[in-house]
N, CA, C and O atoms as a GROMACS GRO file, in nm:
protein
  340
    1UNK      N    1   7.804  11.654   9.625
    1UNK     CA    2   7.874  11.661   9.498
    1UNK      C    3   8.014  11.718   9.520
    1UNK      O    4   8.035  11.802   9.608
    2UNK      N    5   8.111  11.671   9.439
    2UNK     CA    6   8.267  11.708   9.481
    2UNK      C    7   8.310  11.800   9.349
    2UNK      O    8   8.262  11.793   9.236
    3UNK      N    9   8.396  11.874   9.389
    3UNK     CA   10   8.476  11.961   9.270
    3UNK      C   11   8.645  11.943   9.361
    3UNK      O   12   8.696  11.873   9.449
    4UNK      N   13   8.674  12.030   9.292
    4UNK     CA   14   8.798  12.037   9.254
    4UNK      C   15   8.900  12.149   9.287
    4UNK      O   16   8.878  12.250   9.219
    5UNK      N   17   8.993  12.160   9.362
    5UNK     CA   18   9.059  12.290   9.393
    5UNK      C   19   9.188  12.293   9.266
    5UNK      O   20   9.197  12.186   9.205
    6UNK      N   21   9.276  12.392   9.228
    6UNK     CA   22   9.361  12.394   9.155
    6UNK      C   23   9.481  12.416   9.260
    6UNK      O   24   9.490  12.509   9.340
    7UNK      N   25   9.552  12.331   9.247
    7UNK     CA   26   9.704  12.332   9.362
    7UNK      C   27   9.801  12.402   9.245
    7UNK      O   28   9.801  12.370   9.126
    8UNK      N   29   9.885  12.509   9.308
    8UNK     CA   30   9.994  12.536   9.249
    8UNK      C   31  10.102  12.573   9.302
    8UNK      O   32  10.116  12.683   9.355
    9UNK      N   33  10.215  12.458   9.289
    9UNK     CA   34  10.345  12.454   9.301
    9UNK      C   35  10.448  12.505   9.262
    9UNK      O   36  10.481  12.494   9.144
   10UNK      N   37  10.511  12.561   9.338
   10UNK     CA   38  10.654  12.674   9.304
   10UNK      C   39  10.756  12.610   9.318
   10UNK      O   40  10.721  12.492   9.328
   11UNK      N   41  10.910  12.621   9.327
   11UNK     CA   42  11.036  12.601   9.324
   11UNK      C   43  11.015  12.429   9.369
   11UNK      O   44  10.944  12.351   9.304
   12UNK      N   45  11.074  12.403   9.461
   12UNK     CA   46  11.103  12.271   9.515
   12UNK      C   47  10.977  12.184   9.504
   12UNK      O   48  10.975  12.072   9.453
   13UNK      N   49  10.883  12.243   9.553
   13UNK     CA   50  10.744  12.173   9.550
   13UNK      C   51  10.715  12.094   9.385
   13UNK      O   52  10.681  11.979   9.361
   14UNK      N   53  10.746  12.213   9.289
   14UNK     CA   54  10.738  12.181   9.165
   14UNK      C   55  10.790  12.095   9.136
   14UNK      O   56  10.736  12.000   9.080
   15UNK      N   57  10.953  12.103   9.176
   15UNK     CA   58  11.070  12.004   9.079
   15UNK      C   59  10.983  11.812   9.176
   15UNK      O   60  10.954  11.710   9.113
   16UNK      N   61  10.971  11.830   9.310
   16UNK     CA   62  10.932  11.751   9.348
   16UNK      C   63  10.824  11.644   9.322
   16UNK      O   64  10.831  11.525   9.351
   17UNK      N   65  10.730  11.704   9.266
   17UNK     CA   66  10.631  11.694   9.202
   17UNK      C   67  10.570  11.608   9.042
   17UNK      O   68  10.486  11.536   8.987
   18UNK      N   69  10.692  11.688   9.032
   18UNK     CA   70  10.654  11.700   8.859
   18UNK      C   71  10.608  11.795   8.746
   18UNK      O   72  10.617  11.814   8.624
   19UNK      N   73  10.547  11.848   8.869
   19UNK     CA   74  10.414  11.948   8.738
   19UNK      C   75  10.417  12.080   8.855
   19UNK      O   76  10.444  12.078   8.975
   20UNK      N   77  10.379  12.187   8.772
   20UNK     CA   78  10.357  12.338   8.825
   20UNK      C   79  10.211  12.271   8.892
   20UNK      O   80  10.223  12.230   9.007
   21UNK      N   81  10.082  12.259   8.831
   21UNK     CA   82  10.001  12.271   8.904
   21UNK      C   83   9.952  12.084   8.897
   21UNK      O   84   9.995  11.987   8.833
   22UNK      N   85   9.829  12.106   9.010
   22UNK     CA   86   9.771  11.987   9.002
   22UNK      C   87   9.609  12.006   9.056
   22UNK      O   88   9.571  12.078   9.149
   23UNK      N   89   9.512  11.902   8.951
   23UNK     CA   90   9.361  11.914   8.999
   23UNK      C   91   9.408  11.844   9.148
   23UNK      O   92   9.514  11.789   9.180
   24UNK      N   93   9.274  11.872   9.229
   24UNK     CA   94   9.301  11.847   9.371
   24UNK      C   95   9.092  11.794   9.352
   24UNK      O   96   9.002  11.863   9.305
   25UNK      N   97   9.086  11.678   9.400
   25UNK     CA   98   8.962  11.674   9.449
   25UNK      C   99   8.930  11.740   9.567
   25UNK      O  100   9.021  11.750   9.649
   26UNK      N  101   8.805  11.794   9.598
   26UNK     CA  102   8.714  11.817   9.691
   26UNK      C  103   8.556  11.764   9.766
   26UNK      O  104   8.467  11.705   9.704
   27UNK      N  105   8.554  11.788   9.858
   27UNK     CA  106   8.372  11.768   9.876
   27UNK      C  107   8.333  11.922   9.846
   27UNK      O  108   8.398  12.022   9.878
   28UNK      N  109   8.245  11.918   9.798
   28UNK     CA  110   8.137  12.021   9.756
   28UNK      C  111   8.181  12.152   9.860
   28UNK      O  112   8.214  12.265   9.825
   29UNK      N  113   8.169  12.091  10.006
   29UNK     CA  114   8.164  12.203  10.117
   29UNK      C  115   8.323  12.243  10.156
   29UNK      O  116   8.349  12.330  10.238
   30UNK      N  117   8.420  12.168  10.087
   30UNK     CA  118   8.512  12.216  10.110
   30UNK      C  119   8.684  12.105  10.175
   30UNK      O  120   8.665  11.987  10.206
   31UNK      N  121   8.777  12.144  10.182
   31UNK     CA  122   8.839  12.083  10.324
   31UNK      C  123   8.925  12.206  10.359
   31UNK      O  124   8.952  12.301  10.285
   32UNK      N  125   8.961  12.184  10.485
   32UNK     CA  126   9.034  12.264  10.568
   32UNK      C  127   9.205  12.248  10.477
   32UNK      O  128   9.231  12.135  10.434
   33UNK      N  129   9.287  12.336  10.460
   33UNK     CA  130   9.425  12.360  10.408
   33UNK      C  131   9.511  12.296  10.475
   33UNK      O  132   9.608  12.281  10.401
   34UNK      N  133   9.539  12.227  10.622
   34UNK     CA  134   9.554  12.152  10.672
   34UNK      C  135   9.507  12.022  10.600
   34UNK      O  136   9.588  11.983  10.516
   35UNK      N  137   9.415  11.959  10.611
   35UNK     CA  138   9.372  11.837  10.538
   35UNK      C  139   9.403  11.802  10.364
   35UNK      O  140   9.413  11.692  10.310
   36UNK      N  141   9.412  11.941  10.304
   36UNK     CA  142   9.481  11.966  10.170
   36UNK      C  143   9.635  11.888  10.160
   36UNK      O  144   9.665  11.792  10.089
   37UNK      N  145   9.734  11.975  10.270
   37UNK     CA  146   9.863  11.951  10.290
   37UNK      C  147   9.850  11.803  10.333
   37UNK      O  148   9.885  11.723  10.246
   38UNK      N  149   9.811  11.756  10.437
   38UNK     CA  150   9.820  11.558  10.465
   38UNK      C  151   9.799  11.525  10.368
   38UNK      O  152   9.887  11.450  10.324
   39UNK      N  153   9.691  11.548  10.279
   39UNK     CA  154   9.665  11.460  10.161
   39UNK      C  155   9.783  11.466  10.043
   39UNK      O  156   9.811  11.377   9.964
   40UNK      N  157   9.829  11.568  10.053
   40UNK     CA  158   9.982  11.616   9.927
   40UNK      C  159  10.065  11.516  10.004
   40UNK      O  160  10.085  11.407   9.950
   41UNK      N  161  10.110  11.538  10.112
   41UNK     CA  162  10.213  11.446  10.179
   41UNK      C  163  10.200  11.309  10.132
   41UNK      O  164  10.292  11.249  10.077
   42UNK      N  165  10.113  11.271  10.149
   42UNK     CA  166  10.060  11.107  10.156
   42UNK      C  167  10.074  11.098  10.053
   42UNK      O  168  10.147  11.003  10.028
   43UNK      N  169  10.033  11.162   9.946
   43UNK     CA  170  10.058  11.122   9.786
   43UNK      C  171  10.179  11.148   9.737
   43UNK      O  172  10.210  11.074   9.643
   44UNK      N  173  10.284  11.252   9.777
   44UNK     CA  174  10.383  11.278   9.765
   44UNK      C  175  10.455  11.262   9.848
   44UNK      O  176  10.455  11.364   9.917
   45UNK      N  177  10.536  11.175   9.894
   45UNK     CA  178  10.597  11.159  10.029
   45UNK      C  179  10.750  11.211  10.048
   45UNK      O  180  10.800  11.233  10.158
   46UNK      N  181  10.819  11.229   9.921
   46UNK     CA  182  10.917  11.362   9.910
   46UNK      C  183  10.904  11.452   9.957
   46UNK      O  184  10.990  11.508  10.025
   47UNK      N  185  10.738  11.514   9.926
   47UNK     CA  186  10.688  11.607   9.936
   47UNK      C  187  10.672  11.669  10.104
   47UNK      O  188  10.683  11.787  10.138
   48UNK      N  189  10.648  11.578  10.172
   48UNK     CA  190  10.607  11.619  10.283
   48UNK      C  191  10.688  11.724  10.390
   48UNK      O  192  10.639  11.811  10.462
   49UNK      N  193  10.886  11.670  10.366
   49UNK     CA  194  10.974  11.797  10.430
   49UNK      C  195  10.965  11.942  10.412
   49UNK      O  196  10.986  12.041  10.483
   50UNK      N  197  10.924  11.920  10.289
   50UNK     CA  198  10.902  12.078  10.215
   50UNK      C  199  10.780  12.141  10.227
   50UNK      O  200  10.774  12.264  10.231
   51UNK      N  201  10.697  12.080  10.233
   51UNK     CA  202  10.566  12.101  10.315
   51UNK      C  203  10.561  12.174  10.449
   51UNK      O  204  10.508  12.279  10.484
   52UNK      N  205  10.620  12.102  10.498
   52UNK     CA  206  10.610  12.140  10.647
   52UNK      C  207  10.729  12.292  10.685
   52UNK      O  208  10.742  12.341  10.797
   53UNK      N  209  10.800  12.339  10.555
   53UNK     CA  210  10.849  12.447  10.569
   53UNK      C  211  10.797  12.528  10.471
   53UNK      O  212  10.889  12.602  10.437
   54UNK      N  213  10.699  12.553  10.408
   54UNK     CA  214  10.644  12.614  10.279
   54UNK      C  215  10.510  12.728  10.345
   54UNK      O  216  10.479  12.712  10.463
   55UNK      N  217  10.449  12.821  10.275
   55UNK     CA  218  10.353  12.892  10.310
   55UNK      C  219  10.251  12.863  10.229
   55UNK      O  220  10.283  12.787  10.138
   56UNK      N  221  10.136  12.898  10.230
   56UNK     CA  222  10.032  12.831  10.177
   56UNK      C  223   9.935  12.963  10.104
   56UNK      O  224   9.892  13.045  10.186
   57UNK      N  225   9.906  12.982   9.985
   57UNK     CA  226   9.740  13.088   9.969
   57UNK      C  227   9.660  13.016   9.913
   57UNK      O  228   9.673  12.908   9.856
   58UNK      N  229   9.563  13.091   9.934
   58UNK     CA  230   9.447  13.058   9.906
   58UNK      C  231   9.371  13.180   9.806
   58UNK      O  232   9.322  13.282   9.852
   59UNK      N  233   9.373  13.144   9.658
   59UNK     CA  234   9.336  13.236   9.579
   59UNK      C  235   9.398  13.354   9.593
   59UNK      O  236   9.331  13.455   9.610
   60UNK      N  237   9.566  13.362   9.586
   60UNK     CA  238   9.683  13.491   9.611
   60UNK      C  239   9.642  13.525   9.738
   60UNK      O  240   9.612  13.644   9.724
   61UNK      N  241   9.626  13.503   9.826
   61UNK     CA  242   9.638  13.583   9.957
   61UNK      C  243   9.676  13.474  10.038
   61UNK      O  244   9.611  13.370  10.049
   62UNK      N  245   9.815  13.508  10.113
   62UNK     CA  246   9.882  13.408  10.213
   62UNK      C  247   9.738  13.358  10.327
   62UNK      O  248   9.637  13.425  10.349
   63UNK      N  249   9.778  13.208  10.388
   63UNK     CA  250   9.705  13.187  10.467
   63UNK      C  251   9.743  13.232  10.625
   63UNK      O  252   9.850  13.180  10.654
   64UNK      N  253   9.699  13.295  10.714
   64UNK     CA  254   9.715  13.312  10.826
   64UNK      C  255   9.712  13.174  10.909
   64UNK      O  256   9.804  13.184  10.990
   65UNK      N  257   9.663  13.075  10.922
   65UNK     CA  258   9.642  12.949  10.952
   65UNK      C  259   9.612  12.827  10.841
   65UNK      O  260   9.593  12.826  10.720
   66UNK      N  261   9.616  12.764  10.903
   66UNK     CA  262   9.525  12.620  10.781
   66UNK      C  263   9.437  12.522  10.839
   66UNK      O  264   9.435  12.400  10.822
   67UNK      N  265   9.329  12.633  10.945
   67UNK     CA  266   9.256  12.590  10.942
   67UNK      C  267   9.111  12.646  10.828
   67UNK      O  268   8.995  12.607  10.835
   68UNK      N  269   9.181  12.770  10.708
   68UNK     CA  270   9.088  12.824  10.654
   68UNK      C  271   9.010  12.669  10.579
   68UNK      O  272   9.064  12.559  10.579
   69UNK      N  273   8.894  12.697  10.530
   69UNK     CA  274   8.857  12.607  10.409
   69UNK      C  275   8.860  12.682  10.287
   69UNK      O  276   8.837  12.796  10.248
   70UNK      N  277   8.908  12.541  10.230
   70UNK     CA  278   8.935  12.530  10.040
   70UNK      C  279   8.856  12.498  10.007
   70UNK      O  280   8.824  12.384  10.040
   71UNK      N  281   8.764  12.577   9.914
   71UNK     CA  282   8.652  12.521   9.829
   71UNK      C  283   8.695  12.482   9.699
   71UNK      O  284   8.801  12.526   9.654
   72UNK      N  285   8.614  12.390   9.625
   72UNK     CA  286   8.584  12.397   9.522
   72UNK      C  287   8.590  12.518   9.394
   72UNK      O  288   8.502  12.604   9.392
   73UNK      N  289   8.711  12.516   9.278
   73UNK     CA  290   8.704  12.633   9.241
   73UNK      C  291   8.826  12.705   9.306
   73UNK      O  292   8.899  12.762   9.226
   74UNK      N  293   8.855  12.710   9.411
   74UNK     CA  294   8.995  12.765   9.497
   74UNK      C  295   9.091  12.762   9.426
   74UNK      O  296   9.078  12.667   9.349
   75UNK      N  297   9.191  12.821   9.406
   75UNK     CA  298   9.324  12.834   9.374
   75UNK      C  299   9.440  12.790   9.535
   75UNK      O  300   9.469  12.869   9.625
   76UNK      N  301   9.479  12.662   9.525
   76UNK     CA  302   9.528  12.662   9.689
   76UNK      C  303   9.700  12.648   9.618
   76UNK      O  304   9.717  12.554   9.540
   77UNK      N  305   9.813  12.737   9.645
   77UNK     CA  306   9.921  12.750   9.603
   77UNK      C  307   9.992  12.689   9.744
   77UNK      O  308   9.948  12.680   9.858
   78UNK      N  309  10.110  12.653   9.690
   78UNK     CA  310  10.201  12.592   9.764
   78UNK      C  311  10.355  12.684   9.744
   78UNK      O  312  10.403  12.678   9.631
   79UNK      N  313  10.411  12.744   9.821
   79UNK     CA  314  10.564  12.847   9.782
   79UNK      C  315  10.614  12.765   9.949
   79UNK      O  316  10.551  12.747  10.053
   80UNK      N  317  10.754  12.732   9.908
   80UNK     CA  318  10.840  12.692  10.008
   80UNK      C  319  10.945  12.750  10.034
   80UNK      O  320  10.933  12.848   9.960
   81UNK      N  321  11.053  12.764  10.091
   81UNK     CA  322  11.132  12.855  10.103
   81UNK      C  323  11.195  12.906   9.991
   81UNK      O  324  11.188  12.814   9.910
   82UNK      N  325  11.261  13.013   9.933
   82UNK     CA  326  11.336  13.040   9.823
   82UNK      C  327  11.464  13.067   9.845
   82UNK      O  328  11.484  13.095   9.963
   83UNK      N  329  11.574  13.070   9.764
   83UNK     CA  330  11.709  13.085   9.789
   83UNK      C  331  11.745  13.191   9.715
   83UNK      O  332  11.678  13.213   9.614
   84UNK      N  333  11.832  13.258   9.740
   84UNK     CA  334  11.876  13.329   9.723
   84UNK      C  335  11.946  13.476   9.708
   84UNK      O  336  11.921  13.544   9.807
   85UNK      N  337  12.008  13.528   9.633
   85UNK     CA  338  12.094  13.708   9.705
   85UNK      C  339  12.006  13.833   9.616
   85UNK      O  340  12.032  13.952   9.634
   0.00000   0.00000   0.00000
């Protein structure tokens, strides 16, 4: 059975996008935050430069890697670089 992670997008990611957040399908057991990000790319293909310079959490706490898994229910945020003094 599949659920659903909640993606949420900050500055560039956002304007890129469209929308602050987005439903994200899942499998039941999960995917790796890595496999999260390919799948944003591929659907967003703007998206993907900013991606690849952005940090990632998982339910407010930065990810140390992306190989954690995203469950179902997850909050998986997207923040890319910010500008400014």
């Amino acid at each position: 059975m599949a659920g659903e992670v909640r993606i949420r997008l900050f500055a560039t990611a956002r304007q890129l996008v469209g929308t602050a957040v987005l439903p994200w399908p899942v499998p039941s057991g999960g995917l790796r935050a890595a496999e999260i990000v390919r799948q944003l790319a591929a659907a967003y293909p703007r998206l993907g430069p900013t991606l690849s310079a952005s940090r990632f959490l998982r339910n407010h706490r930065y990810l140390a890697d992306l190989a954690t898994t995203i469950r179902p229910g997850d909050e998986f945020a997207v923040h890319p670089p910010y500008g400014g003094g």
